[in-house]
Every structure is written in C-alpha cells, then in structure tokens.
C-alpha angles and dihedrals in degrees: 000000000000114000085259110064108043133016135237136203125196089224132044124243116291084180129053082227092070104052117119113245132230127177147150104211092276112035123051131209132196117185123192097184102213097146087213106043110026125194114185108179110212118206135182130195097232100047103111130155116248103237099150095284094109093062097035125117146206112260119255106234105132099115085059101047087087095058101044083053093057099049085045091055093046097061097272090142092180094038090111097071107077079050089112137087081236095250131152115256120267133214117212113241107297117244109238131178131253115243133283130273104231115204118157122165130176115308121229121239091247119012096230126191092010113192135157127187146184122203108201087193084067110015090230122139125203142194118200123189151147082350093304124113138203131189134182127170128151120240123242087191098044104028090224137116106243117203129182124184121179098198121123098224119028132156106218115189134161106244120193097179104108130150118284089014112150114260095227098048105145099240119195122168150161151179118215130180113206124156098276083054140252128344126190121200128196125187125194127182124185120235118270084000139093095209118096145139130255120208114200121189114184110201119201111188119210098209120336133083122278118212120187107235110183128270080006139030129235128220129205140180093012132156105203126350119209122204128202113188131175129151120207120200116223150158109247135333116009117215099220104184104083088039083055094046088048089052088052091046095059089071108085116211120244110020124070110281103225098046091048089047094046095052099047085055103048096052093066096036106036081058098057096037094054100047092098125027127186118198119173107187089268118180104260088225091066091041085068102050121106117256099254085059094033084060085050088070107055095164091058123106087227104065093056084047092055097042086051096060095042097048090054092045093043087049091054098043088056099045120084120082094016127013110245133306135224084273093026109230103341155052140162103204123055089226090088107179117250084004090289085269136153102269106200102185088078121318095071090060104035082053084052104039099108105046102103092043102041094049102250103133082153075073099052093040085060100044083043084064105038076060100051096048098053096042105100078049087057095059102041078069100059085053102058108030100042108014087236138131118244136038137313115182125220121253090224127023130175095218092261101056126043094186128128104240107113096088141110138182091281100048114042107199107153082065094073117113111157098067094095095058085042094050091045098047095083087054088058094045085058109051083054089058101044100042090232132113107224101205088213094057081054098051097048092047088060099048082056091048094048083047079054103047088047102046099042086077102126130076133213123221097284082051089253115151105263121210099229126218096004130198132203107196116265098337131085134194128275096245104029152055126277093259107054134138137297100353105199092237092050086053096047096046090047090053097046092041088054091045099043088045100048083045083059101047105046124178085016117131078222089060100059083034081064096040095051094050088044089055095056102051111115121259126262098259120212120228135230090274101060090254132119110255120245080216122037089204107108113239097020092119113223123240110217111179094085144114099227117076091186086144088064090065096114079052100056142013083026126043089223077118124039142138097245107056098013101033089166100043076051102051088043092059087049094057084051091050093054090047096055123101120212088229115197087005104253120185090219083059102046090050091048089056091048084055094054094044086057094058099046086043103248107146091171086049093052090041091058095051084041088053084050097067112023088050087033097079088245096144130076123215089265086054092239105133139242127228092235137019124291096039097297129172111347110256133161095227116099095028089056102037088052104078075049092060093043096057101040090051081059110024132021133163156157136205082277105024143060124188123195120206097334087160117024111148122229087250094073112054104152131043162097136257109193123185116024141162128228127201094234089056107270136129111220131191106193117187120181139177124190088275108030137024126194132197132182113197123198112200119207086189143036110253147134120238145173123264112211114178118149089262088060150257138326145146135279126208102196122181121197109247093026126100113231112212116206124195122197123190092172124012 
C-alpha cells in the first residue's frame, strides 16, 4: 500500500464508526482491528427490517388530481395539502447489519507495534501486532468475506448482539466439524415475520487442534485460520447445505487459499480503483500521518488527496448489487438514520456524481439496476397518483419497493415528479461517456417522456403547459404550501426528460411530439432579488435558508444554465447560490452547493464549502463521513460527493464541450488529475502548476468539441486513436 492509496491508525476502533470498510457491492465488512478481541460487522445490501413498508402502497388520488389543480391555479396557495389519503407516514424497511464475527485470542501482556491498515488497491484491511497479523477484504470474483488470521489460540463465534437490535429476533445457531473443516450458522428471523437472513462461515485451520464450543468453536496451537463468511436473505426455511458445499468449494486445492482468493479479487478491484488518480504536491510528511491527524489539518493538500482516494474507493466498495445507500454499505447499529435508505431527492445522485468522470461504470451498472427493477413500481405510481401513463420515481426506496408511500403532509413526496428524469441522468451521462446506447436507458427516457406528455395537461394564462402541483424537494415557498406550481427543478427536468428522450427516439412521430411539448414550457423567472426563483410562478416567495438546491437543477447535475450559451440564467443562479443559506448544515448540502459553484466558476466559492466540511468534523477515523458536524450521524455523503467536487473544480464537459480548470481554488496550486473521463469519449490527464497546465487528452472517438479555459473559447479537432497535447499558459 503507498500512503496514498489507502490510510492507517496506531489504535484500533473503540467505536463501530472507526473501523476501516471493505466491500464488494453486495457484502459489507467493518473491521475494528483490536488483534485480542476481533469484531468484523457483516453487511449485506438486501438485509432490511419488515415495518409495513413491504406491503405498503401509493395512494390513489388520481380522481382528485383535477380538482386540486384547479384550486392551485386559482390562487389557492395551501390547496395541496389535503392532497393526501390521511396516512401516517411510513418508513421503507431499515437497513440493519448482519451480526458480528467474534474472534478473540490471548492477549499479550502489552500490545506492542500496533498498526492497522486499509489498502484501497486491494481493499484489504489489515491489523499488525505483537508479531500477529490479521486481513480481511471482500471479494468482487467470489462474493465472500475473507478473513486470515495468523494467532495460535482464538475463540471464533457468530453474534448477533449489536446495538439497536430488536429484543424478539428468532436466533438459531451452530458450530459443526466435518472433514472440509468447521462451519458456523447463524440464523435470524425477524419478529412476526418469516423472513429472515442466515449468515454461514466456513473455518479451515492450518495446524492446531479445532474443538466445537457451542455455539462456537475454539482453535490451539494454529498456525494460520481462514474464514469464509456470506449471508444470504430468504423467506422461510434455508436450505444450507448447498450454500455450505459452494463455500468449500471456494478453497482450491494445492496452492495456498488467501493468496488464490486475493488474487482472484484484486484483479478485478485494483482495475477499477486506479483508473483515476488525483496528487496535489502534498508534503510527503503529512502523506504519512494517520487519518485521524491527517483530519486535524484541514487546510493540508493531503488530506483532499487522501479523501479522494477513499471516496472513490468507498464508492466502489458500496456499489454492486445496489448503488449506495444513506450510510453506503454499512452500518454497526440497527437504528440506521432515515432508515439507511436510497434516498433519491438528492443524496442518491450526489453519492453517485462522479461515476462517469471518474471512471467508475461498476457505479452506474448498479444504479442501472436499482432503476430497472423498479421500474414497473415506478409506474404504478404514475397510475395512481396522477392517473398518467409512464413512469414517477419515489423519493425514498428501500431497494425492494420503488413505490411512493413514505410521505406526509410536510413532506410531500409523492409530489415529486421530477425524480425519474434525476435518477436517469447519470445513465445518460454514461452512455456519453462510454460512447454506447444502453436500450434500457432508452426505454426508461420515453416512459418519462409519455408521464410527461399526460400530466402537462394544464395551461397558465399565456397557454403555456403548467407543472401542477409542483415540489421542490424538501422546500416550500415563503408564502405557500409544500405542494405549489412550476418548481424550477420540475421545469428543467421536464424539459431535459422531453429532449433526451426525443434524442433517443429519433425519426419517431413520439420524438417531435416531445420536442414540440419541451418548446412550450415556461421559462425559469427570476425574482426581485436577481436571483433565480426556486418557483417560476410569479408571486410564490423563496425560502432561502435550506439544505436542498433542487432549484439549481438546470445548474448541476444538467447544462440547461452556464456561463458560456445562457450568461444571464447563469449569473441569476449565482445570485441564488450567494442567497442560500446551508440550514441545519448538512454536509450533503455543503457539497451540492460546491457542485453548483463549479459550474458557475466560482473557485473561492468551492474552496469555502470545501472549508465547511473538511474543518467541520465531518470524517471518522475510517474516513467514512457524518450528516451533520462533529461526527454526527454516520452518512456516505460527503465521503462519496467529494472525488465529484474535486473533478468538476478542474475538469468539466459535455458531448461538445470541454472545460479546463474552471474552479480550482488558490490552495491548490500544483497537481495532477490522471484518468479521467470526458463526455465526448476521451480520457484526459491534466497536470498544472501556478503558471502553466497541461493536458493530454486521449479520444476514443472522432469528435469536435469546445475548448473553455478563463482566457476564452476555441475549437478542438480531436481523432480517435491520437493523443491530443494542450498547453496553458492562463486559465
């Protein structure tokens, strides 16, 4: 592991919060590190809590949509809501973890050269001490926890006794020796429920003697102990036997089983992780620190290098079967906040923001799932909230369901209508990047589009389509209820829905169809304070002391605003961007309005959201991140929208345009960005210094594009195959 790549502290965990991570998209590790008393936490994407969720529904207010649309056009600024059946609100299922892996061995009588480490190359972490060694990483090849520990006498047990689990869980477990081994089973039902989760652990001894003690087992005299763990999720009885034989099978015969497994692993992993570096001329003394001191200096180069490199590899750990979560992959404590769910209104994208550029396609293939999965959920909701063919995504899903049911009166959710065209547009980045038309992309644009062409069926005075009733998530106007009209985030993810999927679709009568409706949308307004309105409705007041900048859509994550083809839009949403507040100071909010200042150029005003979180205590030692300052509430946000940030203050671009350090704050005057991607299908390494940049740009098509740099604009000639050199001298 080089310092950069990976991070070390001198202690273990004391808190579950601190352990270093390892996954693989599906399986989750937690590793505390203490070489006597081991606790590895085993997650697994699909482990959620029953709590009515799975049977919940959308509610069916279609027949009344009319009329709430009526009283909302007429001036009823409150009429939205009653727009409700009058339910509770309803959490989807919680996300929880497994169980623990117990292995505690003899403790020394003074734990001496203490280090624990996590290489995020490899994704393995690893605890020296005292001359014994332990490693655990989770295989992307094999889809199993792999643990080595190299200690003569350990006591290895299944615990399901974690923090916030429910008191009437149904436990069964057991230990058994055959002649592959041991195996340890732990069964966990939920209460009132027969679904539940088994967690198998198969242990192969090198030397030593293995005794079964119940409902462990107990090893002395060893030389090493391998562990193989998985959990499977199921409804009734598991049959474990095949599950038991595939675990055995797993250990080849003949050559020596971590490293076979390991390799395996990295070669899959280590590909993914190094395709995009960041270095930023740290001191090489800081380098070296150990996260916790390297936090301390918030001002230092190393730590952004180092946050870097964990976020993507974070990122990469989380992201398989599901993209990632509120707390990415893992958890210790079955009080998950906000139920550790995907929460689609801005943290699932924000998590996910860098994936095109930064090379992670493994990110978008599992948001690409999560989607089509869904999808049939998605248009149930259509149905029976709006009477309207298509599709309308959930604010919140617990990764089975993609209903709208987790709403209330103060939180409209079920309002929101512009979540399909957000979730979709990284697919769409993708396929940009990539060169490649994905047909379920396109089949998912144009049920957006048909949602679209259904529910824009009413006209404001000028006989322009209206979006009614309109959300903008979670934020409501001064002077009006949650659920008003044209939220500028509604308008521009109407827009860009009708357009992409026109642009999907072409020579299709559906496609003008979609033009023409896109064309007559109303325009964003700009209100008395210079400021792009959160509402294009005249008279509906902003609020500007809030988290969310959902208005700011046409900003960032879409180009519908920029300084370059609308100057004024742009220097409107700036104005917005200075007038809003950061609210309860939430790290996902700090990072959404870096995001936006990059794209509106302004370095000074990415430098000070930067300066919120990295001086805000926002990192654990693990440097996973917290919601909220102080290390509150554990939360994948920050750590996983950083690596975005990063990229957007240096490089930025679309199928026609690039844009070279657009942001780059007055900290960072040296570096080097190496890797990545480009949305008209290059690969760019881009190197500066305060009075020169270089970037070397290496198309994988053939394609003009649009040079922005500070000094101005000019045109590219790129060629497919044929590295393209460019030489700043001012940016």
């Amino acid at each position: 592991m080089t310092l950069a790549h990976g991070t070390w502290e001198p202690l273990p965990a004391a808190r579950w919060e601190d352990g270093f991570l390892s996954g693989n998209g599906r399986h989750g590790a937690l590793v505390f590190g203490d070489p006597h008393d081991e606790r590895v936490v085993v997650t697994h994407h699909t482990l959620v809590r029953p709590n009515g969720g799975e049977s919940a529904r959308p509610p069916e207010l279609a027949p009344r949509l009319a009329a709430v649309q009526d009283k909302l056009l007429a001036g009823e600024l409150h009429a939205a809501e009653d727009f409700t059946d009058g339910r509770d609100l309803q959490w989807v299922q919680p996300f929880h973890p497994a169980f623990s892996i117990r292995l505690r061995g003899t403790p020394a009588e003074e734990p001496r050269h203490y280090r624990r480490t996590v290489d995020y190359t490899t994704g393995v972490t690893e605890t020296v001490c005292a001359g014994r060694r332990a490693r655990v990483f989770v295989s992307r090849a094999d889809d199993v926890i792999v643990q080595q520990v190299a200690a003569p006498d350990l006591d290895i047990a299944l615990d399901h006794r974690l923090p916030g689990a429910p008191a009437r869980l149904a436990v069964g477990d057991g230990a058994l020796l055959t002649a592959e081994g041991a195996l340890l089973t732990l069964r966990v039902g939920y209460p009132g429920s027969d679904t539940g989760y088994t967690g198998l652990t198969r242990v192969v001894v090198t030397g030593g003697r293995t005794t079964l003690t119940p409902p462990g087992l107990r090893v002395t005299g060893a030389e090493s102990v391998l562990l193989l763990t998985r959990v499977l999720r199921h409804t009734g009885e598991l049959d474990t036997a095949p599950h038991a034989r595939d675990l055995h099978g797993l250990v080849p015969e003949g050559e020596d089983p971590y490293t076979a497994l390991l390799d395996r692993h990295t070669a899959v992993h280590r590909t993914a992780y190094e395709r995009v570096t960041l270095d930023l001329d740290a001191d090489p003394a800081e380098r070296a620190l150990p996260g916790s001191r390297l936090l301390a200096r918030p001002e230092s180069p190393a730590l952004l290098e180092r946050l870097f490199a964990a976020g993507r590899y974070h990122l990469l750990s989380a992201s398989g079967l599901f993209p990632p979560r509120l707390t990415g992959l893992w958890t210790g404590d079955w009080d998950t906040a906000w139920s550790g769910a995907f929460t689609n209104d801005a943290n699932l994208n924000l998590q996910t923001a860098s994936a095109a550029a930064a090379a992670l396609p493994e990110v978008t293939e599992a948001h690409a799932t999560l989607i089509g999965r869904q999808l049939g959920d998605w248009a149930e909701n259509a149905r029976t909230v709006f009477g309207a063919r298509g599709v309308v995504a959930p604010a919140h899903t617990d990764g089975e369901s993609g209903l709208s049911y987790h709403f209330s009166r103060e939180y409209p959710l079920h309002l929101w209508t512009a979540g399909a065209d957000w979730l979709l547009k990284p697919l769409v980045d993708h396929e940009e990047t990539s060169g490649t038309r994905d047909p379920r992309t396109a089949h998912a644009l144009a049920q957006v589009a048909l949602f679209y062409e259904d529910f824009l069926s009413r006209a404001d005075e000028d006989g322009r389509p209206v979006v009614v009733p309109s959300y903008s998530p979670e934020n409501r106007p001064a002077n009006a209820g949650w659920g008003a009209v044209n939220a500028a985030m509604d308008l521009s993810a109407a827009r860009h829905a009708l357009l992409t999927a026109a642009n999907h679709h072409p020579g299709t009568p559906e496609a003008d169809r979609w033009r023409t409706l896109a064309g007559r949308l109303p325009p964003h307004r700009v209100n008395a304070d210079g400021a792009l309105a959160e509402w294009a409705r005249p008279g509906l007041q902003d609020t500007y002391d809030h988290r969310h900048l959902s208005h700011l859509y046409g900003v960032w994550p879409l180009e519908e605003i920029n300084p370059y083809d609308t100057p004024d839009l742009a220097a409107a949403a700036h104005r917005a961007l200075e007038l809003r507040g950061a609210e309860n100071d939430s790290a996902h909010g700090h990072l959404h309005h870096a995001l936006v200042a990059a794209r509106l150029r302004d370095g000074e005003r990415v430098a000070h959201a930067l300066g919120r979180v990295l001086r805000g205590d926002f990192f654990h030692a693990s440097l996973m991140s917290a919601h909220y300052p102080h290390r509150e509430v554990y939360n994948a946000d920050a750590a996983h929208t950083l690596p975005a940030v990063l990229i957007e203050m240096l490089v930025q671009s679309t199928p026609d345009r690039l844009v070279l350090l657009p942001a780059l704050p007055a900290a960072y005057p040296r570096g080097r960005l190496l890797g990545v991607r480009t949305r008209f299908g290059a690969a760019l390494d881009l190197t500066w210094s305060p009075h020169e940049a270089t970037a070397v740009i290496r198309p994988g098509r053939t394609r003009r594009v649009e040079l922005r740099t500070s000094s101005g604009a000019r045109t590219l000639d790129l060629v497919a195959g044929e590295d393209h050199v460019l030489t700043l001298r001012s940016w």
